[in-house]
C-alpha atoms as a printed R data frame, in Angstrom:
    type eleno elety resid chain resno       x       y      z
1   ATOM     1    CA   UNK     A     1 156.761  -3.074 68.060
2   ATOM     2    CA   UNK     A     2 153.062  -4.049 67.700
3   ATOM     3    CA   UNK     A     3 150.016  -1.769 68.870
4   ATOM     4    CA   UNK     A     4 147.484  -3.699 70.206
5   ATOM     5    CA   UNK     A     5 144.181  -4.490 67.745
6   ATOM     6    CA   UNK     A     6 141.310  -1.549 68.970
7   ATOM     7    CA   UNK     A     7 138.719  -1.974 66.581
8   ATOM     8    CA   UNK     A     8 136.667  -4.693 65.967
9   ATOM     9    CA   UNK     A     9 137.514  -7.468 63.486
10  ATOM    10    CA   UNK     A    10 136.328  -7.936 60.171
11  ATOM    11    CA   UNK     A    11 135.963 -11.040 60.767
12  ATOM    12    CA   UNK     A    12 132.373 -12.339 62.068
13  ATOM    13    CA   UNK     A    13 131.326 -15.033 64.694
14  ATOM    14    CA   UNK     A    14 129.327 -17.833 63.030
15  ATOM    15    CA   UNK     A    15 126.709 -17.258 65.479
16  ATOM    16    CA   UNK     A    16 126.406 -13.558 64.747
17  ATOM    17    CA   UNK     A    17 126.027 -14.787 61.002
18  ATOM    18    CA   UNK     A    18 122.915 -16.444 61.671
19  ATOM    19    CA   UNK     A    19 121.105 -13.381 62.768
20  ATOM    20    CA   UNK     A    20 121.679 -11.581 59.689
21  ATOM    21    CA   UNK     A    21 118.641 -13.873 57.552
22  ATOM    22    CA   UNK     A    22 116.091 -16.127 58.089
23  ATOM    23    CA   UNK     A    23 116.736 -19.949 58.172
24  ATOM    24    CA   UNK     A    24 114.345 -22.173 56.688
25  ATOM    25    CA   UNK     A    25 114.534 -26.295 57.811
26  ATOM    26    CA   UNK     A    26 115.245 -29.236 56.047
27  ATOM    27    CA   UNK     A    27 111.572 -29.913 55.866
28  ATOM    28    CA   UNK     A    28 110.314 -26.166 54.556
29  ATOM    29    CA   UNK     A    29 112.999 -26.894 51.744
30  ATOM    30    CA   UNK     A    30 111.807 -29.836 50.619
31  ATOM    31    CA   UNK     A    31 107.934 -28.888 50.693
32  ATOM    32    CA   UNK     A    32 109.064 -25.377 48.732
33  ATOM    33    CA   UNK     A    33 110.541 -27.631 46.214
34  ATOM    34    CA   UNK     A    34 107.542 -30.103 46.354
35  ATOM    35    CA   UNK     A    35 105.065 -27.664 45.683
36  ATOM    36    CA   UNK     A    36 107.345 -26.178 42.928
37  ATOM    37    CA   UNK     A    37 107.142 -29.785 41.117
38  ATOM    38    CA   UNK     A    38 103.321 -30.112 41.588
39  ATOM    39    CA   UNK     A    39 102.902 -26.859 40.368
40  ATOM    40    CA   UNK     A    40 105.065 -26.812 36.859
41  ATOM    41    CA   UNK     A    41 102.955 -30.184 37.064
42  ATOM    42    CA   UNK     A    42 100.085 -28.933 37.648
43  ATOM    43    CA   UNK     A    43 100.925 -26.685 34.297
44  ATOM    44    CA   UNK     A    44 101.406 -29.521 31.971
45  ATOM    45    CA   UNK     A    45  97.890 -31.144 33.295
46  ATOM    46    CA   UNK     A    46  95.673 -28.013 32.982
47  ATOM    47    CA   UNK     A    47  97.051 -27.912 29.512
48  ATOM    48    CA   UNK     A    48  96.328 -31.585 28.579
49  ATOM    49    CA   UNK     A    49  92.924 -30.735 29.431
50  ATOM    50    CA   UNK     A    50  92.724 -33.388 32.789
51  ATOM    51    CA   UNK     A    51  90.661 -31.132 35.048
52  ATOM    52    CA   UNK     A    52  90.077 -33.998 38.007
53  ATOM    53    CA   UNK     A    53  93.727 -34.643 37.825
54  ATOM    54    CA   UNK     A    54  94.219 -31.104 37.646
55  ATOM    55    CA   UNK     A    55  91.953 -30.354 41.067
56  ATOM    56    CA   UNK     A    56  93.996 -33.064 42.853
57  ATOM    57    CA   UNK     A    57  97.256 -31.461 42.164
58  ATOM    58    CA   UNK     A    58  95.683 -28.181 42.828
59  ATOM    59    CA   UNK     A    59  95.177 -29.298 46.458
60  ATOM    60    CA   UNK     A    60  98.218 -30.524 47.225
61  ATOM    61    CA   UNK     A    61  99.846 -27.712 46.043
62  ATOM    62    CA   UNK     A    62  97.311 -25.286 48.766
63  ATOM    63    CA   UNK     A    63  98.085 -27.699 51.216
64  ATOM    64    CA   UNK     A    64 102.025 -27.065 50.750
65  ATOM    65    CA   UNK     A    65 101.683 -23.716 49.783
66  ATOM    66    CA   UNK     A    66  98.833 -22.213 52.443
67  ATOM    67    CA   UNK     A    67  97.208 -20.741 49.407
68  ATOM    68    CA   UNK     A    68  95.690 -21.714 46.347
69  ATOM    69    CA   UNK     A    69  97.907 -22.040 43.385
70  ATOM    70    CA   UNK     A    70  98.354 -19.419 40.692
71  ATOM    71    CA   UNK     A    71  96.890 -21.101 37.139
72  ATOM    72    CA   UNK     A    72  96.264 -19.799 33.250
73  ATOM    73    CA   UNK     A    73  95.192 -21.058 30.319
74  ATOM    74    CA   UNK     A    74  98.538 -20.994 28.590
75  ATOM    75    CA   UNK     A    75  98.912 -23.035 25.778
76  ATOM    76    CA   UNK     A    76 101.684 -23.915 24.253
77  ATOM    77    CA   UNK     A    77 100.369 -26.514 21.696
78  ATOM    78    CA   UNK     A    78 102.683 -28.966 22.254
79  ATOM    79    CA   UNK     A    79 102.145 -32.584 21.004
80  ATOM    80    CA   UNK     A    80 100.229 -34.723 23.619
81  ATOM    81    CA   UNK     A    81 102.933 -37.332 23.825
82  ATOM    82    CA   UNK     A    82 105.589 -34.864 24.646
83  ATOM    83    CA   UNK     A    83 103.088 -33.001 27.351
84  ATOM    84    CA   UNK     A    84 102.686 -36.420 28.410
85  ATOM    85    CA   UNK     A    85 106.380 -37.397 28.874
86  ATOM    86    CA   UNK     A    86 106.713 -33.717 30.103
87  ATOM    87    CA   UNK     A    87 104.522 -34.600 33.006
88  ATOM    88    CA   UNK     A    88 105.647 -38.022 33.765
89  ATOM    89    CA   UNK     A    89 109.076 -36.736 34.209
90  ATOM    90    CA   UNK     A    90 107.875 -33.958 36.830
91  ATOM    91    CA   UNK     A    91 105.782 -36.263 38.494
92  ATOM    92    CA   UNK     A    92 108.527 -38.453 38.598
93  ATOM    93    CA   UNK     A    93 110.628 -35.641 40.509
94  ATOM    94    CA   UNK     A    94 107.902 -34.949 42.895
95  ATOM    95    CA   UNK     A    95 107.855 -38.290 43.773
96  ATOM    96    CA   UNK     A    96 111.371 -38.110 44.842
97  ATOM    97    CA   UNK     A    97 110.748 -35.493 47.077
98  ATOM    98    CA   UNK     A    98 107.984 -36.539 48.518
99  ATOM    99    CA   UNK     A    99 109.549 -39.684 49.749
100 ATOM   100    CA   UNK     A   100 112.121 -38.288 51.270
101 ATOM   101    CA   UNK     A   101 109.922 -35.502 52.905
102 ATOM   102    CA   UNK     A   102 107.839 -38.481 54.164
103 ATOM   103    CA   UNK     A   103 104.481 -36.963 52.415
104 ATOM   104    CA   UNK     A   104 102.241 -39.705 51.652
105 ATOM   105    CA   UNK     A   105  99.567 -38.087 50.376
106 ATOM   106    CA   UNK     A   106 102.061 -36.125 47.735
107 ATOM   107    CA   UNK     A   107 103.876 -39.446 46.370
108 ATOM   108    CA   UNK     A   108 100.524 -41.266 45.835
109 ATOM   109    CA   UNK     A   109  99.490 -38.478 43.686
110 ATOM   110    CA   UNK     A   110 102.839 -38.217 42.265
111 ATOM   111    CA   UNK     A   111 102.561 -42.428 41.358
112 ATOM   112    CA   UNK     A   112  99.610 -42.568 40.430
113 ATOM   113    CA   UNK     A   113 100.176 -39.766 38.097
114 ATOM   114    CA   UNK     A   114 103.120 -41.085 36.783
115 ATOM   115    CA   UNK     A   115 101.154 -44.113 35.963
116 ATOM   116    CA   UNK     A   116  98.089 -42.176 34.136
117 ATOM   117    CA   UNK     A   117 101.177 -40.744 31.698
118 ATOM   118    CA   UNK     A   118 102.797 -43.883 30.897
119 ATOM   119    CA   UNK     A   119  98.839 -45.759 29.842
120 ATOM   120    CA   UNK     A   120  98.852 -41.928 28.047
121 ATOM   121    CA   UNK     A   121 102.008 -43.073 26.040
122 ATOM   122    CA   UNK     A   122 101.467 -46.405 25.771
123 ATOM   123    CA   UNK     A   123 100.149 -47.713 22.353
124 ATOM   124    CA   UNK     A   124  96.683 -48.954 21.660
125 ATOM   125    CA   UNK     A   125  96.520 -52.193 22.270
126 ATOM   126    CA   UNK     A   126  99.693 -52.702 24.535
127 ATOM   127    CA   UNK     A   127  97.930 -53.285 27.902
């Protein structure tokens, strides 16, 4: 009543999945994602004119990357303060990551940065 299966099955083998594309670790994830959040804030710090701050994050983001990062002069002549929350807010991500990848050198930058925005947006005379 049945014939017997003689192809092969649609169906694959989990471990014959794997071969089809390259895996990346836990770790390569998280320092892709890292360097994506220094570089947007690296972006936001060329264009509030902070070139040491700027270098910095510039490093960092060679380190992660193995190359240096890709910059312009694009302005988009946005208000300070929002550039300034703007930044804070991506530093404030990169943070994140950086703790849980364990990079030390990444949160620092990240805190300290976050720290530089919110004396940025604080008002005269508030310290």
């Amino acid at each position: 009543m049945y014939e017997p299966i003689r192809t092969k099955s649609v169906h694959r083998m989990q471990a014959d999945a794997q071969a089809d594309y390259p895996h990346r670790s836990r770790g390569e994830e998280l320092d892709i994602q890292l360097a994506g959040h220094l570089s947007a804030l690296l972006a936001v710090t060329d264009e509030l004119g902070l070139d040491e701050a700027a270098e910095r994050i510039a490093e960092q983001v060679a380190r992660l990357r193995g190359a240096p990062p890709a910059r312009h002069a694009g302005l988009s002549a946005a208000d300070t303060g929002i550039l300034h929350r703007r930044a804070h807010d991506i530093a404030g991500r990169a943070l994140v990551v950086a703790a849980s990848r364990a990079d030390t050198a990444a949160a620092i930058l990240a805190a300290e940065r976050m720290d530089a925005h919110t004396a940025a947006l604080a008002p005269a005379g508030a310290h």
